[in-house]
N, C-alpha and C positions, 0 to 999 in steps of 0.2 A: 517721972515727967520732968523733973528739974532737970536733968542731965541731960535729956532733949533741945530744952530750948537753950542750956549754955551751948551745948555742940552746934546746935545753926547758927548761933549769935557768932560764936567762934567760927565758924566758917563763912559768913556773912565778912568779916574782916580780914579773914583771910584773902577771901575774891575784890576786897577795898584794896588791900594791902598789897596785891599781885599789880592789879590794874594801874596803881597809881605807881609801882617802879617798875614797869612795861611801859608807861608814860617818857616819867625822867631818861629812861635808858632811849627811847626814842627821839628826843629831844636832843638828847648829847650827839645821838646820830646824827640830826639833821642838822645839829652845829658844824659836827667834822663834814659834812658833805659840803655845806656853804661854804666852810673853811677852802675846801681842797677846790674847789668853783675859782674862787676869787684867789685863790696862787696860781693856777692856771694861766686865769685872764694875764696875770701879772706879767708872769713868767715868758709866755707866749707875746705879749708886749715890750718887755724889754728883751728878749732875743730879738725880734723885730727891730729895735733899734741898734741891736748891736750889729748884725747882720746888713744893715745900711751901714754901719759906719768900717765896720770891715771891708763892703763893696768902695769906700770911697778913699779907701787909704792907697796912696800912692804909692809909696816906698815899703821894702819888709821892717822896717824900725819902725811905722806907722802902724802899720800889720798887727803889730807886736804888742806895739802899746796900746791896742785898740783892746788885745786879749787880757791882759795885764789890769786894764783900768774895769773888764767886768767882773774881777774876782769880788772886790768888795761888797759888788752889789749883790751875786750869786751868793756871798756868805749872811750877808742882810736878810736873803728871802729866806734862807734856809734858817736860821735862828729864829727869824719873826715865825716862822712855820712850825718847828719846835716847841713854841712857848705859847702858840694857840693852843696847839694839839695837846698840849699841858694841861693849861688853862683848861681846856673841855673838860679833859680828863678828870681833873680834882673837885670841880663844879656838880659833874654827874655823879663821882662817888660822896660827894658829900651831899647829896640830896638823896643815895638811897641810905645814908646812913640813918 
């Protein structure tokens, strides 16, 4: 009989233990989902601005510097992007640790 009720008790924790990093690992999901949401939004926002100011550039040296002055910004979204998706990452493995 003993070894009965260790094995349910055991198994009892184990359905704890399952449930609750089917949790954390869901959560880390629905961080990178937000995450990838709000680059989106971003991203599709400042094309939009750049794409007016392309249409309003007069000259090809205008043109130019128009393409020239988004790279910094393009390198911004991509690193902040990067270091969320990091950020998740280490967050959810160190909660199923």
């Amino acid at each position: 009989m003993p070894n009965k009720k260790f094995a349910a008790a055991e198994g009892e924790s184990w359905a704890a233990n399952f449930a609750t990093r089917t949790g954390h690992l869901f959560d880390g999901f629905c961080e990178l989902a937000r995450l990838n949401l709000a680059t989106c939004r971003s991203i599709f926002t400042g094309t939009q601005q750049h794409f007016e100011g392309m249409l309003s550039a007069h000259t090809p040296e205008q043109f130019v510097r128009n393409q020239v002055e988004m790279l910094p910004w393009v390198a911004s979204q991509a690193a902040g992007y990067t270091r969320a998706c990091m950020d998740i990452a280490s967050e959810t493995a160190a909660k199923l640790r």
